[in-house]
C-alpha positions in Angstrom: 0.0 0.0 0.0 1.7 4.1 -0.3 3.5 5.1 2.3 1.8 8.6 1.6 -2.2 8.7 2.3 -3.7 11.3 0.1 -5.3 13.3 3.5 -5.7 16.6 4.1 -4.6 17.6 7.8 -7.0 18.6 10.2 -9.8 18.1 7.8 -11.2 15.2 9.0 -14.0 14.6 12.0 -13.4 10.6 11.3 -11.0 8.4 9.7 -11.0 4.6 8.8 -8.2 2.7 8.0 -9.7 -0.7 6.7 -7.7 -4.2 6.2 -4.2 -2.3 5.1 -2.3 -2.0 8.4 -1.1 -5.5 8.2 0.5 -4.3 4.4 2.0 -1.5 5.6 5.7 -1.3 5.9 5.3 1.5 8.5 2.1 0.9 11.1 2.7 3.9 13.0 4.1 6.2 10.4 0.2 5.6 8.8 -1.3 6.1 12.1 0.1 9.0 12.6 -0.8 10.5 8.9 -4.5 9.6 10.4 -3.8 11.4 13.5 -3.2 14.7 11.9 -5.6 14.4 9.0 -8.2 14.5 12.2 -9.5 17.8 13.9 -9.1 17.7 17.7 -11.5 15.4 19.3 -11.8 13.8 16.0 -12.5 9.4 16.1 -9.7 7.1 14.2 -10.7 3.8 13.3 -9.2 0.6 11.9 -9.5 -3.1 11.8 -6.6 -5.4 10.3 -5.5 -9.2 10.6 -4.0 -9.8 14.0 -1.2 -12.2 15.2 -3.4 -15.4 14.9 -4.2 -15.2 11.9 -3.4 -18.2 9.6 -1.6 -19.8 12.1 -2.7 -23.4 11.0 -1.3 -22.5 7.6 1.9 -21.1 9.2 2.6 -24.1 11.0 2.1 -26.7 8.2 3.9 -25.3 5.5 7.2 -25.0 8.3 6.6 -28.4 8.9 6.5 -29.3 5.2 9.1 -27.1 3.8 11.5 -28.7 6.6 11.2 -31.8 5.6 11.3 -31.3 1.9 13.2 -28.3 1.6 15.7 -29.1 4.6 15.0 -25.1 5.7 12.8 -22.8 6.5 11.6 -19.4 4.6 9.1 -17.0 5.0 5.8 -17.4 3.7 3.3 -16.4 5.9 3.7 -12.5 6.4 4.2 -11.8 10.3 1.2 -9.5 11.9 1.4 -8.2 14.9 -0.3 -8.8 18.3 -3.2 -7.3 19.5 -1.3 -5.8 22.8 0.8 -4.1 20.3 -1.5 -2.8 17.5 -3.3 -1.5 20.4 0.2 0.1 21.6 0.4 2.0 18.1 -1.8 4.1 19.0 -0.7 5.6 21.5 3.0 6.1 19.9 1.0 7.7 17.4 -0.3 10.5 19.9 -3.8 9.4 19.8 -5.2 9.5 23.0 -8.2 7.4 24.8 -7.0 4.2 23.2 -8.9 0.8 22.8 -8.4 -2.5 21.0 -10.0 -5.6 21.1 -9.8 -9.1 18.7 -12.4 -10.8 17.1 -11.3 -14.4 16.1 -13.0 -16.1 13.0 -13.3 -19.8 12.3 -13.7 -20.4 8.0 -13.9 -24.0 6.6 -12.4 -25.2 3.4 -12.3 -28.4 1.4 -8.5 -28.4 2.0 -5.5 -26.2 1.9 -5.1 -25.4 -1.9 -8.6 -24.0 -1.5 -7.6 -22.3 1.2 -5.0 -20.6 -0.9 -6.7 -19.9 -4.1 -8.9 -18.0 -1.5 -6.1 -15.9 0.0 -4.8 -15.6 -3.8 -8.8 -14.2 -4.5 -8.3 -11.6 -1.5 -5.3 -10.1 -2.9 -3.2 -11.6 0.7 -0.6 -14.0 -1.0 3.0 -13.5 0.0 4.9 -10.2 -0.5 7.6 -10.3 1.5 10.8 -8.7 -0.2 12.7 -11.6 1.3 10.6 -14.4 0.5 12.0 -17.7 -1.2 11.5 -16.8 -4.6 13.0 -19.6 -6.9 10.7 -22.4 -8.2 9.6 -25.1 -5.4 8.6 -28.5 -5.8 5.2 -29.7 -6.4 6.0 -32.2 -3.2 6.2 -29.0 -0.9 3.0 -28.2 -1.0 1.2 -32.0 -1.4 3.1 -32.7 1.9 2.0 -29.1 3.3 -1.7 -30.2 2.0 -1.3 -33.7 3.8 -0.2 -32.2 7.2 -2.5 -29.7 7.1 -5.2 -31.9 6.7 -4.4 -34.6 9.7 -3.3 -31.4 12.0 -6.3 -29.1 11.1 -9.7 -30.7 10.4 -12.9 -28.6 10.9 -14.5 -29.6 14.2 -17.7 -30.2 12.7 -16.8 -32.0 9.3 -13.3 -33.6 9.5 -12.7 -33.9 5.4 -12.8 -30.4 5.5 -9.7 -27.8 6.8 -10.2 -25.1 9.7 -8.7 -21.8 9.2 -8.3 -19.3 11.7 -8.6 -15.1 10.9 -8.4 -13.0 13.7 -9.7 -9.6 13.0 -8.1 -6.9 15.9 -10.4 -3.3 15.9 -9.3 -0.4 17.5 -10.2 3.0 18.0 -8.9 6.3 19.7 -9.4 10.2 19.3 -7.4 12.5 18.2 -6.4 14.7 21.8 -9.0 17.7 23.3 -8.4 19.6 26.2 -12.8 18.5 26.8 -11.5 14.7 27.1 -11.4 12.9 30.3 -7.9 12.5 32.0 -6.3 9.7 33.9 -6.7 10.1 37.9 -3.2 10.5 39.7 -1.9 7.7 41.3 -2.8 6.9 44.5 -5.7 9.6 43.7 -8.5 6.7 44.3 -12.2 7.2 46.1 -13.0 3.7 46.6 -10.8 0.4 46.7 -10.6 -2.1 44.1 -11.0 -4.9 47.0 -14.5 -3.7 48.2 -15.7 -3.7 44.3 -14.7 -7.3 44.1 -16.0 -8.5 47.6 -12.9 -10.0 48.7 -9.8 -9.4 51.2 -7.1 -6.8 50.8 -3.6 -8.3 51.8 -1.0 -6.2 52.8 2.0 -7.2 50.9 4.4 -4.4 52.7 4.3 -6.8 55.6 8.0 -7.7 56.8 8.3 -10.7 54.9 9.2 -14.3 56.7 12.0 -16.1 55.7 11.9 -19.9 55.9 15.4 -22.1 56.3 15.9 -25.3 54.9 18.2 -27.6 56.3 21.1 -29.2 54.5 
């Protein structure tokens, strides 16, 4: 995807950045273009693949290439972690942050359709350092075999599970009118009492315990 999105700063009272984060070379460096295309107070918005994503496929094709291929290369793109996509935004001075993952379970008739699929989506391989010389046909039979015995769908086992997690977040660009974090130690009521359980005091001089030879 460019580097360079085509937004006007401080124009903008919302912006969306849909399924491209995982493409871009520079997460943040986009975020922050979306930070400053907002006017204050202003919502930012985005939803890409998260770390789980195709992890089925990840692990069979290592398995496969390692026996075939003696070695390993990369062929799944990497994608970050919900903890920190959700850390992005706040490197990218966006304030009020939030993130949360949505995993999604698709079947498939086996891993080649699960790949022409990826293929249809426009999310095959583009790693500049990917393995790029012609493999054997037997990498990806034995990557379709080990797939199938490691993965079946739970409810039809001639079919492959595939797993897509899909991590959202959303934060604002900053506003003197948005609500601050309390001081520490600044507190009204105690976490203990919400929960309707016993507070220890873990200052307590601690006792030491000797074990004999």
């Amino acid at each position: 995807m460019a580097d360079v999105l085509d937004l006007v700063p401080g124009a903008h009272d919302l912006v969306i950045h849909a399924m491209g984060l995982h493409w871009a070379d520079d997460p943040v460096g986009q975020i922050v273009q979306c930070r400053r295309a907002l006017r204050p107070d202003g919502l930012f918005m985005a939803v890409a693949f998260g770390g789980d994503t195709l992890t089925e496929l990840r692990t069979a094709i290592a398995q496969a290439e390692a026996e075939v291929m003696g070695g390993l290369s990369p062929r799944v793109a990497p994608m970050a972690e919900i903890r920190a996509m959700g850390g992005l935004l706040a490197r990218a001075g966006l304030a009020l942050p939030v993130a949360d993952r949505l995993p999604k379970t698709v079947t498939y008739a086996d891993a080649f359709r699960l790949m022409a699929d990826l293929r249809d989506m426009g999310e095959t391989n583009a790693l500049a350092d990917r393995y790029r010389a012609p493999v054997p046909r037997e990498l990806f039979v034995r990557m379709a075999q080990i797939y199938a015995k490691e993965f079946p769908a739970k409810d039809d086992p001639n079919r492959v599970r595939a797993t897509y997690e899909l991590v959202f977040m959303a934060a604002w660009a900053p506003h003197d009118s948005q609500q601050k974090p309390l001081r520490p130690g600044s507190a009204k009521a105690r976490l203990a009492e919400a929960l309707s359980t016993t507070e220890f005091d873990d200052t307590a001089t601690p006792v030491l315990y000797r074990t004999e030879d």
